[in-house]
Structures are given as structure tokens and as C-alpha cells.
C-alpha positions as CSV (number, residue, x, y, z in Angstrom):
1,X,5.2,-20.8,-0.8
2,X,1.3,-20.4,0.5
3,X,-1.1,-18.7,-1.4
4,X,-1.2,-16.2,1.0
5,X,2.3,-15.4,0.2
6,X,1.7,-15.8,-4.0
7,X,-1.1,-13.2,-3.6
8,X,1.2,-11.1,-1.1
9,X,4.3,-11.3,-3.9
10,X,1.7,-10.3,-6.5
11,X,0.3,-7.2,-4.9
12,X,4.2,-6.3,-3.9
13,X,4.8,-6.7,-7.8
14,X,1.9,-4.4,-8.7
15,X,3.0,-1.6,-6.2
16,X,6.0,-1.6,-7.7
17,X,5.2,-1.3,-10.9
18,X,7.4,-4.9,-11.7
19,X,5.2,-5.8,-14.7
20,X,7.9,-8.5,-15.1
21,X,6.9,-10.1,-12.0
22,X,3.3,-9.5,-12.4
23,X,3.5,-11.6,-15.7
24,X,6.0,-14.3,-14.0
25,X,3.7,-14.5,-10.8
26,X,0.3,-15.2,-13.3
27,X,-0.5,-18.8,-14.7
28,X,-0.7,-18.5,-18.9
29,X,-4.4,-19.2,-18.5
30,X,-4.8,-15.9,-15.8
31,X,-8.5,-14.2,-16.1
32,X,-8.7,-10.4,-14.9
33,X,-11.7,-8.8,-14.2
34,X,-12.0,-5.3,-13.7
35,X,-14.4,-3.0,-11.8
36,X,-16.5,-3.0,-14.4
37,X,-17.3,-6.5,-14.7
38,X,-14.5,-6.4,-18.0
39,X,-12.6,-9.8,-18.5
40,X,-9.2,-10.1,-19.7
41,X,-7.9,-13.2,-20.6
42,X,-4.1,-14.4,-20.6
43,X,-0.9,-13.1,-19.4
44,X,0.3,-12.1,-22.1
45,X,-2.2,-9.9,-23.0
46,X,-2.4,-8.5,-19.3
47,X,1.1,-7.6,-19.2
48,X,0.4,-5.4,-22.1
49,X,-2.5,-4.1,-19.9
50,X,-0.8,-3.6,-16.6
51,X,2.3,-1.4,-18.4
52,X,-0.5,0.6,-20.4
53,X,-2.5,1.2,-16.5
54,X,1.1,2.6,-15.2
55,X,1.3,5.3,-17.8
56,X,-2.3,6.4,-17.4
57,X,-1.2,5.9,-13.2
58,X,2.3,6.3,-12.9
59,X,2.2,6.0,-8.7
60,X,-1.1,3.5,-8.7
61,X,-0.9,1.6,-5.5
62,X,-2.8,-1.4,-3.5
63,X,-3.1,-1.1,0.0
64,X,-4.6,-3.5,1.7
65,X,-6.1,-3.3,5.4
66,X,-7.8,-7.1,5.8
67,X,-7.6,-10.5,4.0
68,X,-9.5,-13.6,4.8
69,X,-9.0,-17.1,3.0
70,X,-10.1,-20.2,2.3
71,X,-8.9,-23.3,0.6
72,X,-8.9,-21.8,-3.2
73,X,-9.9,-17.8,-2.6
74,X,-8.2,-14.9,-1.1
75,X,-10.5,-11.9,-0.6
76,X,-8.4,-8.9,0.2
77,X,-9.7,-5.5,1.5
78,X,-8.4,-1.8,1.3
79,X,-7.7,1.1,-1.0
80,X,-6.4,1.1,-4.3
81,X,-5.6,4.9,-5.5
82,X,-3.7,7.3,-8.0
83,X,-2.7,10.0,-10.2
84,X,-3.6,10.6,-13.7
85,X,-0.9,10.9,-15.3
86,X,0.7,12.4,-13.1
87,X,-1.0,15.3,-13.5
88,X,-0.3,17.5,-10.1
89,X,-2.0,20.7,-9.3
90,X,-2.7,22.7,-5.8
91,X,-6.0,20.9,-5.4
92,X,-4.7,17.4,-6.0
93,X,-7.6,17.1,-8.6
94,X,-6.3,14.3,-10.4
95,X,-5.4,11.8,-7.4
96,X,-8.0,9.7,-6.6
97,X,-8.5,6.8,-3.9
98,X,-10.9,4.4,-3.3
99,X,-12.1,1.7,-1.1
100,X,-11.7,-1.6,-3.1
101,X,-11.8,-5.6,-2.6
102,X,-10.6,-8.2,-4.9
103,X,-11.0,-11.4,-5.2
104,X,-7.6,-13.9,-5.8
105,X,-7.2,-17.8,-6.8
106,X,-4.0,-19.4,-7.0
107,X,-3.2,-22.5,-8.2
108,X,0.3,-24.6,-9.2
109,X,1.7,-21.3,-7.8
110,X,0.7,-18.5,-9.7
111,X,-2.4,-16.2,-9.8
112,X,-5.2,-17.6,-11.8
113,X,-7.7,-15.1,-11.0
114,X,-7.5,-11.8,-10.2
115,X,-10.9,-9.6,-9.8
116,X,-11.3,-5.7,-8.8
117,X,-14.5,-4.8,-6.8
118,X,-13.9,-0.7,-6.9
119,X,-16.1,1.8,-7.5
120,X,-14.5,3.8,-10.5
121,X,-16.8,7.2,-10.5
122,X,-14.3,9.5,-9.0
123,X,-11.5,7.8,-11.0
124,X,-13.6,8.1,-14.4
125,X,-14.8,11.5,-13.7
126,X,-10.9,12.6,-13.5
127,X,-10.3,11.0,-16.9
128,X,-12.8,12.8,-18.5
129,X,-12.1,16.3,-17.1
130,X,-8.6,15.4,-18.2
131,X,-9.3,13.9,-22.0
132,X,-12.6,15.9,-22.7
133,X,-14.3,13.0,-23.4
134,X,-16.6,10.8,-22.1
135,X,-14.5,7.3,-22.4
136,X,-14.2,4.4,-19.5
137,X,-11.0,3.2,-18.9
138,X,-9.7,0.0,-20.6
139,X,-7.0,-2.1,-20.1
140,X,-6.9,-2.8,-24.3
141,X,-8.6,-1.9,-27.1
């Protein structure tokens, strides 16, 4: 399998909310970074955090529109978007999408690295009209 296709599998995994597969498709040593410059080490730890994102965004979702790759890095380009909670209303004030990049390396078959390049203003701002509260989202405490 290419990287391309590792990376592909991943993001397929992630839309579909397989944290199973997210945590089989990342090496133990895996380093997250989020779109706040946060690190997250391990897969075990990030399989916690991926099953605590889909209850805060039940219908979260990657879509991505261009890729380019080299040897070691895929950079992928797109949207990533979602709703708190699922918290519906007329307005849709709790959805939010973004434009957003990330930046993949795979090795021995599995995804080593895994960084989000988003801006997370709309999504924080939804949070905090929801919880009352002024907290940015983390992955663990």
C-alpha cells in the first residue's frame, strides 16, 4: 500500500468515526498536533482523544479538495467541519466549517504524524456560546 493510500484509509477512518481503525492505521509512537500548535503523543492516548472529539462532533468530517506529496510528507487541503453536539436549531448556529490543511508522515505503514492547520475561531466561539465559558477545546485533560 502507498502512502497516499495509508493517508487516504486514515481520513476514510476518521469520516467514519472507525476509532478502531484510526488507532490500527497509527504507528505506537504517532504525534498529533492540533490547530493550536497542542501535541499529543501515542496512540493510545489518541484514541481516547479521537472518541472524546466525536461526542463533542458527532458528524465531524474531512473533506479534502488537493493533496501534493513527496518522499516522506503528504500535505492535504480542504474543509474539515461539524456540529456541536449535535446541537441543531433553524439558524444552524452550531455547525461550523472551515478551510484546513494537514500535514501527514507515514512510515512502516502507519501514520506517524498527523498535524491540523485550521483556524478554530468560529469553532471555539460555538463552544463557548454553548458551555458559557471561555474554554479551548482539548483532546485530554
Amino acid at each position: 500500500m502507498t502512502n497516499k493510500e495509508i493517508v487516504s484509509n486514515f481520513i476514510k477512518a476518521i469520516n467514519e468515526h472507525d476509532v478502531e481503525q484510526i488507532y490500527n492505521l497509527m504507528s505506537d509512537d504517532h504525534i498529533f498536533i492540533d490547530g493550536y500548535g497542542d501535541k499529543y503523543s501515542g496512540r493510545k492516548d489518541m484514541k481516547e482523544g479521537w472518541a472524546n472529539y466525536y461526542k463533542l462532533f458527532p458528524d465531524y468530517y474531512i473533506e479534502i479538495t488537493d493533496y501534493t506529496e513527496n518522499e516522506t510528507i503528504i500535505g492535504l487541503f480542504g474543509y474539515a467541519g461539524g456540529t456541536y453536539k449535535n446541537i441543531k436549531d433553524k439558524s444552524n448556529s452550531n455547525y461550523w466549517r472551515t478551510t484546513a490543511a494537514w500535514k501527514a508522515i507515514v512510515g512502516n505503514g502507519k501514520v506517524k504524524y498527523w498535524q491540523v492547520f485550521c483556524d478554530y475561531n468560529q469553532l471555539q466561539t460555538i463552544i463557548d456560546k454553548n458551555q458559557n465559558v471561555n474554554n479551548r477545546i482539548k483532546l485530554s485533560d
